[in-house]
Structure formats: C-alpha cells, structure tokens
C-alpha positions in Angstrom: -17.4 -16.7 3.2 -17.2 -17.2 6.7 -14.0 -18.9 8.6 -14.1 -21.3 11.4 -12.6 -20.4 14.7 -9.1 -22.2 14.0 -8.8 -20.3 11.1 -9.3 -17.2 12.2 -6.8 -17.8 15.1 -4.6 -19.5 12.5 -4.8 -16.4 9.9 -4.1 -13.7 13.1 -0.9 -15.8 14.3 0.5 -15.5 10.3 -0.7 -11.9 10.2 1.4 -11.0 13.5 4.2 -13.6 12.2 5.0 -11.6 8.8 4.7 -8.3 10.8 7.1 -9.4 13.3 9.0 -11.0 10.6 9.2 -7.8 8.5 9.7 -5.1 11.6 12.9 -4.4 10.9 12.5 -3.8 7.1 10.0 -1.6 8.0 11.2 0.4 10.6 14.2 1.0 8.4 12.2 2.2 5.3 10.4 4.8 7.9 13.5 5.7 8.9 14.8 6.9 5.7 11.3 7.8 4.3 11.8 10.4 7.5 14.8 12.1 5.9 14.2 12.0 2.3 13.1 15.3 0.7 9.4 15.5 -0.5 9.1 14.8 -4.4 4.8 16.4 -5.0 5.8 16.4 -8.8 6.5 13.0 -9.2 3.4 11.8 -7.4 1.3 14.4 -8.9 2.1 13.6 -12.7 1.0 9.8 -13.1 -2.3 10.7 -10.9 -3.0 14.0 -13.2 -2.2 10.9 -16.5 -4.6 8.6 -14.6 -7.5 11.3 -14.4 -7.2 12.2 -18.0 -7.6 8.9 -19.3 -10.8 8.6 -16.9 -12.0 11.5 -18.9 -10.8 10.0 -22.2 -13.2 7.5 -21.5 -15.6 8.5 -20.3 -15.9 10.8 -23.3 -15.7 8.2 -25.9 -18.6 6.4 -24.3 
C-alpha cells in the first residue's frame, strides 16, 4: 500500500503532533526510570515462562 503525498505529509505532522503532545509525559517517565533501582528478576521470569512454553510446543508437535 502506497500513500499519496498529502498523506504522507498529513501522517508526519500527526506523528510530530502526539510526540510534541506527549513530551512532557515522557521526559518525566525517563526521569524517574533514571533513579529507579534495576529489577533483572522481574524481567527475567516471564521471558524464562515465555521460552518454556515455546519449547512445550514445539515438543508436542
């Protein structure tokens, strides 16, 4: 799918619209992203869950 010139003017003016629109949102999150301690266990649990359940598949197949 290919878009027309407006369009693609008109979807890079919405694009740069939200981001201006959500700046200061998202400079605050960094912010406190910055000072919050590091938490490996919690991100490391669901994605070691996720890679079992590939495996469980893949074996019953």
């Amino acid at each position: 799918m290919e878009f027309s010139l407006w369009e693609s003017l008109l979807l890079g003016v919405m694009v740069l619209g939200i981001i201006f629109w959500m700046r200061p949102g998202i400079k605050a999150s960094m912010n406190v992203s910055r000072n919050a301690k590091s938490d490996w266990v919690g991100l490391l649990i669901p994605i070691g869950f996720v890679i079992m359940f590939v495996f469980f598949l893949v074996a019953m197949v």
